[in-house]
N, C-alpha and C positions, 0 to 999 in steps of 0.2 A: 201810748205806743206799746203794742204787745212785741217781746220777742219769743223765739222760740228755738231751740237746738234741737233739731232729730240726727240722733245717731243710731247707727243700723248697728244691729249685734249681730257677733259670727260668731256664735259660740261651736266648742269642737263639741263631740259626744259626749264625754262628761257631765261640763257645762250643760249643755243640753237638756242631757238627763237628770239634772240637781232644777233646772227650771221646771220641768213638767212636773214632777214629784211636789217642787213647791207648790205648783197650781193647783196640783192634783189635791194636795193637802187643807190649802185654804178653801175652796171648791166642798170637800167636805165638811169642812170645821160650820164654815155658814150652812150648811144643807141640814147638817145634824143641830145645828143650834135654831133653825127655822122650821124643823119639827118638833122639837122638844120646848120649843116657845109655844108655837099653835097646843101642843098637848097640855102644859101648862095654863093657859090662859084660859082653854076651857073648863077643864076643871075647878081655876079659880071663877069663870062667870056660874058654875054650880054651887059651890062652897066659898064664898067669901071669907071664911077665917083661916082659907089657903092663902100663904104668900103669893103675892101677884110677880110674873117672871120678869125679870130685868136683864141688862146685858150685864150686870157687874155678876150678878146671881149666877147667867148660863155660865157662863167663863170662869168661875170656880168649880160647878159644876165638872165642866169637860177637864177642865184642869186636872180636875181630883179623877178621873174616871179613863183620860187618854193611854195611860201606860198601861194598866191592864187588859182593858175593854180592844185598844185599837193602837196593838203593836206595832204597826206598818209604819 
């Protein structure tokens, strides 16, 4: 037996505005990290003594690179 609760959000504009930013944010993180994958793995199917990309790898990566590169 499956249950399920839906509860409707009313968030005010704040709220609101702290949701979209987040979407907006993670929306990017995957978009950048699914370019920078494809740009990686081609290069490693050219050069195989490149690291082959991983998600632990991208995510240090942006990690290391979010504060300067993408102050927003």
């Amino acid at each position: 037996m499956l249950i399920a609760h839906r509860i409707a959000l009313d968030p005010n504009n704040v709220q609101a505005t702290y949701f979209a930013r987040a979407a907006g944010t993670a929306r990017f993180a995957y978009n950048w990290a699914l370019v920078e994958w494809k740009r990686q793995y081609e290069a490693w199917k050219l050069d195989n003594s490149l690291p082959k990309p991983t998600q632990h790898a991208l995510r240090r990566q942006l990690n290391a690179i979010k504060r300067e590169q993408f102050p927003f």
